[in-house]
C-alpha positions in Angstrom: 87.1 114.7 26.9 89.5 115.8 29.6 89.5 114.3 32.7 90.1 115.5 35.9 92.0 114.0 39.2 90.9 115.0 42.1 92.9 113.9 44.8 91.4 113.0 48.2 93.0 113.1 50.9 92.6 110.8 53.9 93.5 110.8 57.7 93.3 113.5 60.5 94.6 117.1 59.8 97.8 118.3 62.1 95.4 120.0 64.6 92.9 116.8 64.8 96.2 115.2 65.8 96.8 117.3 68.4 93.6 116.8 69.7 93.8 113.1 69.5 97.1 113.2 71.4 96.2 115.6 74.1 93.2 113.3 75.0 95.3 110.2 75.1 98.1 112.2 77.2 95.0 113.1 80.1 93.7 109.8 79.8 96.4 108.1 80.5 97.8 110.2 83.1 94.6 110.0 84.9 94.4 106.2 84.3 98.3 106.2 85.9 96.8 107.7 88.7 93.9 105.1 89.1 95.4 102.0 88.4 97.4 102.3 92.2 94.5 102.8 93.9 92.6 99.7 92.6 95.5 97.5 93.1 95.5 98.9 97.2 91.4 98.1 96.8 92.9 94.4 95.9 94.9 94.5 99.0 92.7 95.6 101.0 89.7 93.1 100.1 92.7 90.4 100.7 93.6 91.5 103.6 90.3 91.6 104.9 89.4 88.0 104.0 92.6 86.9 105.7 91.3 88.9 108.9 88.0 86.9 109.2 89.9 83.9 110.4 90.4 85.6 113.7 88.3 84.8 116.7 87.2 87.9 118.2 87.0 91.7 116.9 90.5 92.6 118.6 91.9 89.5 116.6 90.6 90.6 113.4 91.9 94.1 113.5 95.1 93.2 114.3 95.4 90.6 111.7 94.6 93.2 109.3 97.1 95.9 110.8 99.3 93.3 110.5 98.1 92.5 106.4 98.2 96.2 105.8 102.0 96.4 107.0 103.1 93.8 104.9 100.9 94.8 101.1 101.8 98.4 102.1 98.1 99.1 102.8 97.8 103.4 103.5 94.0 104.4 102.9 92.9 101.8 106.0 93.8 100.5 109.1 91.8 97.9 111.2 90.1 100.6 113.2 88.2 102.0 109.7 87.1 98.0 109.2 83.3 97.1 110.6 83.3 93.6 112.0 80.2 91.4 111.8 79.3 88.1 112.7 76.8 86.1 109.9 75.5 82.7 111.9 78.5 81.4 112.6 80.8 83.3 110.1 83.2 86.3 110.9 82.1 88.7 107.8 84.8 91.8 108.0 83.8 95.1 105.7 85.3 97.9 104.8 84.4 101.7 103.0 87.1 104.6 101.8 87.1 107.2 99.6 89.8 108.7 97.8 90.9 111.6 96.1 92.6 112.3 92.9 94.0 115.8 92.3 93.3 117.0 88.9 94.2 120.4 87.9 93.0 124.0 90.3 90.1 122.9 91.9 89.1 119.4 90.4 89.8 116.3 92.1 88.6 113.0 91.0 86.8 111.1 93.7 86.8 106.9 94.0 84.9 105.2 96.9 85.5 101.9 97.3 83.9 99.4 99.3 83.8 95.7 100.2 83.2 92.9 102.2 84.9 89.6 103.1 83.5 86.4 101.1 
């Protein structure tokens, strides 16, 4: 009786590699490019619940011009904000949109949105 080894082999072939590492390299160059925009979102929803404490709708807006100068705030100003009064509470909310270049003609679009609690 003879027997014969076979040897298996395991793991992911040079080009499967490649593969692998290509998708990692987009995803995380697209996530680079996301992760900025949802920390300006948390800015911006701060900002706006720091602007509620104003009195009237010219207060408001400039106490979130004045929050967006100091978190570096550039996809808003308080003219874009909608101001709202809720019985007796200032509500202040807020929609945008931006746009992620991709590669030729594909951009990635995010549109955010919220309101002060």
């Amino acid at each position: 009786m003879t027997h014969q080894f076979r040897s298996r082999q395991r793991g992911l072939s040079f080009l499967g590699l490649l593969v692998v590492g290509g998708l990692l390299a987009v995803t995380g160059v697209i996530g680079a490019q996301i992760v900025p925009t949802a920390i300006e979102y948390q800015a911006i929803l701060k900002a706006a619940n720091k602007a509620r404490e104003g009195n009237s709708v010219a207060e408001v807006r400039s106490i979130f011009d004045k929050a967006s100068a100091i978190d570096n705030i550039s996809s808003i100003s308080g003219k874009d904000i909608d101001v709202t009064k809720e019985g007796d509470k200032i509500v202040v909310s807020f929609a945008y949109q931006r746009e992620i270049h991709l590669a030729g003609p594909g951009y990635l679009t995010l549109k955010y949105s919220g309101r002060s609690k």
